[in-house]
C-alpha positions in Angstrom: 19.3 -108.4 -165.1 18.8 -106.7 -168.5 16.3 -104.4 -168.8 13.4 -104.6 -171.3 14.6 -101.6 -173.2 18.3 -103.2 -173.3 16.6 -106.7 -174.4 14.5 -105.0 -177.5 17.3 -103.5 -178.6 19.3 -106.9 -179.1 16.4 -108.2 -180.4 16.3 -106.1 -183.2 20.0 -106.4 -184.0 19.4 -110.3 -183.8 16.2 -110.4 -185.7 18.3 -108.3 -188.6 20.8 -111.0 -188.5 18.6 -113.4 -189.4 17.4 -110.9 -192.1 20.4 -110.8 -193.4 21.3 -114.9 -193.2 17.9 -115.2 -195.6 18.9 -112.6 -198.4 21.8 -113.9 -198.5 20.0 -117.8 -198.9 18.0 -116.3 -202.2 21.4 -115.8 -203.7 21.7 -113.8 -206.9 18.0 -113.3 -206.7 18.6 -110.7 -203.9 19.9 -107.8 -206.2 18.4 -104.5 -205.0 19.4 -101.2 -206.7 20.0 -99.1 -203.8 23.4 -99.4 -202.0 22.4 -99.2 -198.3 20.2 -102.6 -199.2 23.1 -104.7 -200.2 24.6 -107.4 -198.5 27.5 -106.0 -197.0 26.2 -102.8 -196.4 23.4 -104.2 -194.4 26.6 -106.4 -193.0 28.5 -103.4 -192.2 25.3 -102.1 -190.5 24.8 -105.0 -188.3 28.2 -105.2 -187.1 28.1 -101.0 -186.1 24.6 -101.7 -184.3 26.3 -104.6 -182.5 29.2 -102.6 -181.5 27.2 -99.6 -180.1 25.0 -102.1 -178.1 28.4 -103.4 -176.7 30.0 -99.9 -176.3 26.8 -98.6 -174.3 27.1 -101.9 -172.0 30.5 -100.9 -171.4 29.6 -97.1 -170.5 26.8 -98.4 -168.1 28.8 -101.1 -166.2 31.4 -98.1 -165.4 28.1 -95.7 -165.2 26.6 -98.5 -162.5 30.3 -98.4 -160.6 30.7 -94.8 -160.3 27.0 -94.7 -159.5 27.8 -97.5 -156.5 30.8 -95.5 -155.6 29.6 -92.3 -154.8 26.8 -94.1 -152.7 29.4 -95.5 -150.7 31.3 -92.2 -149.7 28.1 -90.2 -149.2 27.0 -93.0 -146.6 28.2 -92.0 -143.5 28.1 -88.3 -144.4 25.0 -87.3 -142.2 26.0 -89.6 -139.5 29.1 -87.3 -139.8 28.0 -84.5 -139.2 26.2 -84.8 -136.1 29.1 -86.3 -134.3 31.3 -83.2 -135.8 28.2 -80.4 -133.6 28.3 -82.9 -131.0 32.3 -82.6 -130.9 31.7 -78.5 -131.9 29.2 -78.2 -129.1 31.4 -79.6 -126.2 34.6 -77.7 -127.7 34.5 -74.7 -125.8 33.2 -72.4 -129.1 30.7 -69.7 -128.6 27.0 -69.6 -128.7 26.7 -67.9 -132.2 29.5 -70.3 -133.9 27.6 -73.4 -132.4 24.1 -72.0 -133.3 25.4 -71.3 -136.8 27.2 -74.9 -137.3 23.7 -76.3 -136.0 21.6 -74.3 -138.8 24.4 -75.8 -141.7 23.9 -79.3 -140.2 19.5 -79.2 -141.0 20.4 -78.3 -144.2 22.6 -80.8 -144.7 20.2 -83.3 -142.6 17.4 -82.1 -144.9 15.5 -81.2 -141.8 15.0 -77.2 -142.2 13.2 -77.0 -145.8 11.6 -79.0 -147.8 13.0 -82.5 -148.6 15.2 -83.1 -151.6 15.5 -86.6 -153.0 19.1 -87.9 -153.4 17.8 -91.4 -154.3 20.4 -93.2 -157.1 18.9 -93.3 -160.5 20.4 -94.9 -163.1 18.8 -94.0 -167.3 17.7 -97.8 -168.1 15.3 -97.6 -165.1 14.8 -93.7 -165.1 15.4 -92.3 -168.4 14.8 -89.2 -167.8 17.5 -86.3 -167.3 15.2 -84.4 -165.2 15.2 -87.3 -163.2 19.0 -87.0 -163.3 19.5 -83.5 -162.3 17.4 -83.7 -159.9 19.4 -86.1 -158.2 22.8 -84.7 -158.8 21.0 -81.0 -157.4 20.8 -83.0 -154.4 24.6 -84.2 -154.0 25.8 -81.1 -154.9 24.1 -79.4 -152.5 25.5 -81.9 -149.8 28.8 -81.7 -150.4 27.8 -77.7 -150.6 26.8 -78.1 -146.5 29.3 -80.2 -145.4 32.0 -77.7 -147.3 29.9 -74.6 -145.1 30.0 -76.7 -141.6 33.9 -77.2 -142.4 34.7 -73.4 -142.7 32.6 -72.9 -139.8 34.4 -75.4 -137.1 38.2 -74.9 -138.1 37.5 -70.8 -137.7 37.0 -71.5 -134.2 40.3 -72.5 -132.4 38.7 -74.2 -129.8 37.5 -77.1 -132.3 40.6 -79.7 -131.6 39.2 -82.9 -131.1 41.2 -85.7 -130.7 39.3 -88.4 -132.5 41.0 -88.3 -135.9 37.9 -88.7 -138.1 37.0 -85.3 -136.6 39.7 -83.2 -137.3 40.3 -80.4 -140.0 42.2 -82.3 -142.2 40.6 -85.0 -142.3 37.0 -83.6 -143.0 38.9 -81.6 -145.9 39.9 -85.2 -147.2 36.3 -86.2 -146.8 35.0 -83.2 -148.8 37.6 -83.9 -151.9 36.4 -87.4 -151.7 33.2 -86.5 -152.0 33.6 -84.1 -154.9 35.8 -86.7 -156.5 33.3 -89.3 -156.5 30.3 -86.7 -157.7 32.6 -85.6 -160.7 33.3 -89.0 -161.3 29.6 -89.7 -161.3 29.1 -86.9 -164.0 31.7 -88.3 -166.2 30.3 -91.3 -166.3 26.3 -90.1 -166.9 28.0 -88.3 -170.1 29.6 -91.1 -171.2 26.5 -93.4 -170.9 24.3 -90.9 -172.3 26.6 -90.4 -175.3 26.6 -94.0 -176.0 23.0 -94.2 -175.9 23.0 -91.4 -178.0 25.2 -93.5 -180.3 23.1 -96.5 -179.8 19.9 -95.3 -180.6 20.8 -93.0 -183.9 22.3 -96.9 -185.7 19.2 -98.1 -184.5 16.6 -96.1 -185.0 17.5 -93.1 -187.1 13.9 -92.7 -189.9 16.4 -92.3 -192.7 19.1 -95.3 -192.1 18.7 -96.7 -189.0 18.5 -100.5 -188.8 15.1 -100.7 -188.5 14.0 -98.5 -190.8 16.7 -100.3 -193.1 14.6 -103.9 -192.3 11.3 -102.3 -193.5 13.1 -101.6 -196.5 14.8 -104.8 -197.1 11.1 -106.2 -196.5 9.4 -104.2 -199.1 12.1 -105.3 -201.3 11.9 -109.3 -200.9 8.0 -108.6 -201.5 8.3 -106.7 -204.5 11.1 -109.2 -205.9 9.0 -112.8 -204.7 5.7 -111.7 -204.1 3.4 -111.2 -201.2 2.3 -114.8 -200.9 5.9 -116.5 -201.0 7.6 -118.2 -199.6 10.5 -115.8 -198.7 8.7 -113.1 -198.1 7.2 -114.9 -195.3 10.9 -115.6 -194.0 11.4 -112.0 -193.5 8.0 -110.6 -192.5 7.7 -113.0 -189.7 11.5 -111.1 -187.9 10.0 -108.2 -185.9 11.6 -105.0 -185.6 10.4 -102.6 -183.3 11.5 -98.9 -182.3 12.5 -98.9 -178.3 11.5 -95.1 -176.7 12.6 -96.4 -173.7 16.6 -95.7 -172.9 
């Protein structure tokens, strides 16, 4: 489902191509001076809003995918870990080495200080980039414990299990997955926010932005017909509204 903010944006690109389809209906009548009020520079402007609205759909589908993705490979990370100190514990490894991998996993299990949220957020329903770094702060220390209880376990030659998701190499496999999937995450995030970025400034820039553009194409059709007309009334019932939201 769209959200609100990604609604009111296309609302305002729609509403301005109906503001265009009626200065366009008053013909020669419609003949302002200045050059961003034309017709096809407020058609060149319609189409680059459009296109920016497309382009930050685009970055948020792959945005929502990487977001899904990493999800899916930190899943079964905690899990994980307590079969590899359970494996660790029985192996035959000292005290110190098993006290030590036990200390790595409450970090990692979020049980030894104080909780840290690593709850998905995506910027149409948290648009904040606190909101974001908080999160990624929270994978990256993850993958930060899961690295440390590695290096602990293969320095002790006694950790040889036999079940295959518990050896060496595979947990090294699991930790470049894991950083894989968080870098691709961060790609992603940039590219979204760029396109918001993008998005916003053809839409909302004071100086040339498409709305403030409307308010001006507005002002003109009153000055040109009058405040009582007919075509005025056209255009001042399309609204155009500035979205804070992301």
């Amino acid at each position: 489902m769209a959200s609100t903010s990604e609604t009111g944006h296309a609302k305002n690109i729609a509403n301005f191509q109906d503001l265009i389809s009626f200065c366009q209906g008053y013909g020669a009548n419609y003949n302002p001076t200045k050059e961003s009020l034309k017709i096809p520079q407020l058609q060149a402007l319609y189409q680059l809003t459009q296109d920016k609205l497309n382009a930050t759909k685009t970055q948020k589908t792959a945005f929502d995918k990487a977001t899904n993705e990493r999800r899916n490979t930190f899943a079964n990370l905690k899990p994980l870990a307590t079969k590899i100190i359970n494996a660790f514990a029985v192996s035959g490894a000292d005290t110190l080495a098993i006290a030590d991998a036990r200390t790595v996993n409450k970090k990692l299990q979020g049980t030894s200080s104080k909780k840290t949220t690593t709850e998905e957020t995506t910027p149409e329903n948290a648009p904040t980039t606190n909101s974001i770094s908080t999160s990624q702060q929270s994978y990256d220390r993850l993958i930060d414990h899961f690295a440390n209880l590695i290096q602990v376990v293969e320095q002790n030659s006694n950790y040889t299990p036999n079940e295959i998701e518990l050896q060496v190499a595979t947990l090294q496999t699991k930790l470049t997955e894991l950083q894989t999937k968080n870098t691709n995450l961060i790609n992603a995030y940039t590219g979204y926010s760029n396109a918001m970025i993008e998005r916003n400034q053809t839409l909302y820039n004071p100086l040339t932005g498409l709305v403030q553009t409307s308010k001006e194409v507005k002002q003109y059709v009153k000055s040109v017909f009058g405040a009582n007309s007919p075509q005025y009334k056209q255009v001042s019932g399309l609204e155009f509204k500035v979205i804070k939201k992301d």
